[in-house]
N, C-alpha and C positions, 0 to 999 in steps of 0.2 A: 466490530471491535469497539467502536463510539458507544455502542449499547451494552458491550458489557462494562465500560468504563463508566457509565451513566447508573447503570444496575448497582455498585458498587461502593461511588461517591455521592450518591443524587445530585447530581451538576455537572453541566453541561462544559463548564470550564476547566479547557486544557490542564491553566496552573493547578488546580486543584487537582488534578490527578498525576500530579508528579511523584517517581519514586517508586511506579507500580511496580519496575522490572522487579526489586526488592520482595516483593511477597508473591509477585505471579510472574513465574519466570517463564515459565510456557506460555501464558499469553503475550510476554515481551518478546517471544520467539516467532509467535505469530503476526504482532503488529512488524517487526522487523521484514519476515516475507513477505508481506502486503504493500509495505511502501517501496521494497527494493523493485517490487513489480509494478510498481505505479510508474517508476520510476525510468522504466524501460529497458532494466539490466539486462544485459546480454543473456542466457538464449532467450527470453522469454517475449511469448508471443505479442507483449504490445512494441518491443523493438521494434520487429518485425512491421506493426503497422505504423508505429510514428514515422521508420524509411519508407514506408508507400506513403503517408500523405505529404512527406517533406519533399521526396524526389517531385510528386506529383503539382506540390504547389509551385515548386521552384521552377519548373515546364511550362506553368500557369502565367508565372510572372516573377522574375527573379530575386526583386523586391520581399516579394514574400518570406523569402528564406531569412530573415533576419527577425519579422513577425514569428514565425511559426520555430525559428531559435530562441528567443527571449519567452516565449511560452515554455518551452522544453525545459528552460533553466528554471524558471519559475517555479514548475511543476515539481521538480525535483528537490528544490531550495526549501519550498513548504512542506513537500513530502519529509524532507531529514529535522524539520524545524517542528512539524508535528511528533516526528517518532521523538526528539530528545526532551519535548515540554512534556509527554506521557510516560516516557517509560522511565528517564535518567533524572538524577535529582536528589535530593533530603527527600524523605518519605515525609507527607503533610501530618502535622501533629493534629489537626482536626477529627482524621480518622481513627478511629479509639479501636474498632474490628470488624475487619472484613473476610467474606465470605471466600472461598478457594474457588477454582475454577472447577465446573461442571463438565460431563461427559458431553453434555448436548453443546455447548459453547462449542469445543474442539470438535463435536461433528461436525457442527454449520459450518468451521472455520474449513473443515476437508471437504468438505460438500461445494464450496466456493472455489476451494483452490484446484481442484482434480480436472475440474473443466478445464481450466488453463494450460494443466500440466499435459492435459488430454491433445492440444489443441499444439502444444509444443512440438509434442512428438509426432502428430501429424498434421501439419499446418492443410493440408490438401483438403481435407474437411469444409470449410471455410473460402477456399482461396481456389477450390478447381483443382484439375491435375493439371502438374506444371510437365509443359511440351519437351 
């Protein structure tokens, strides 16, 4: 998603790519999925593992559970701070015209997400079969 954002602006900065949701609304659909899954929204599979490493550190040393929360929120905090410097905003007047999204952009984006989705519906892949 940084690469088609890069493809578009040539630059690598955030602010300057504010405002996309505005001309690429599919892709503000896709940055949106990406971060709520970064993010560890319920069902999706990295919930699922941020609860194993959290219970597993907290077993470790109880101490930890407040490191490995302050990451959590952080994670999250950049995650929604990233999606609104990209997608929301005035559209930059620097940009005079940009290119639509590509059929191949939306494949790689499903090409990345289906493993996830794959991995949701059966987490046992991964994880063993559970007893």
């Amino acid at each position: 998603l940084a690469n088609t954002n890069y493809e578009r602006t040539h630059s690598r900065t955030l602010l300057l790519a504010r405002g996309l949701q505005l001309m690429l609304p599919l892709m503000a659909a896709w940055w949106l999925l990406a971060n709520l899954m970064n993010m560890a929204l319920p069902p999706t599979i990295n919930l699922t593992g941020e609860l194993l490493i959290i219970t597993s550190m907290y077993n470790w040393s109880p101490l930890t559970i407040m490191l490995t929360g302050a990451g959590t929120l952080l994670t999250a905090a950049y995650s929604l701070h990233m999606f609104l410097m990209t997608q929301r905003g005035k559209f930059p007047r620097h940009i005079i015209k940009m290119n639509p999204t590509y059929t191949r952009e939306h494949l790689l984006m499903t090409l990345h997400i289906l493993p996830l989705l794959m991995l949701l519906m059966k987490p046992e892949l991964v994880m063993g079969p559970l007893s």
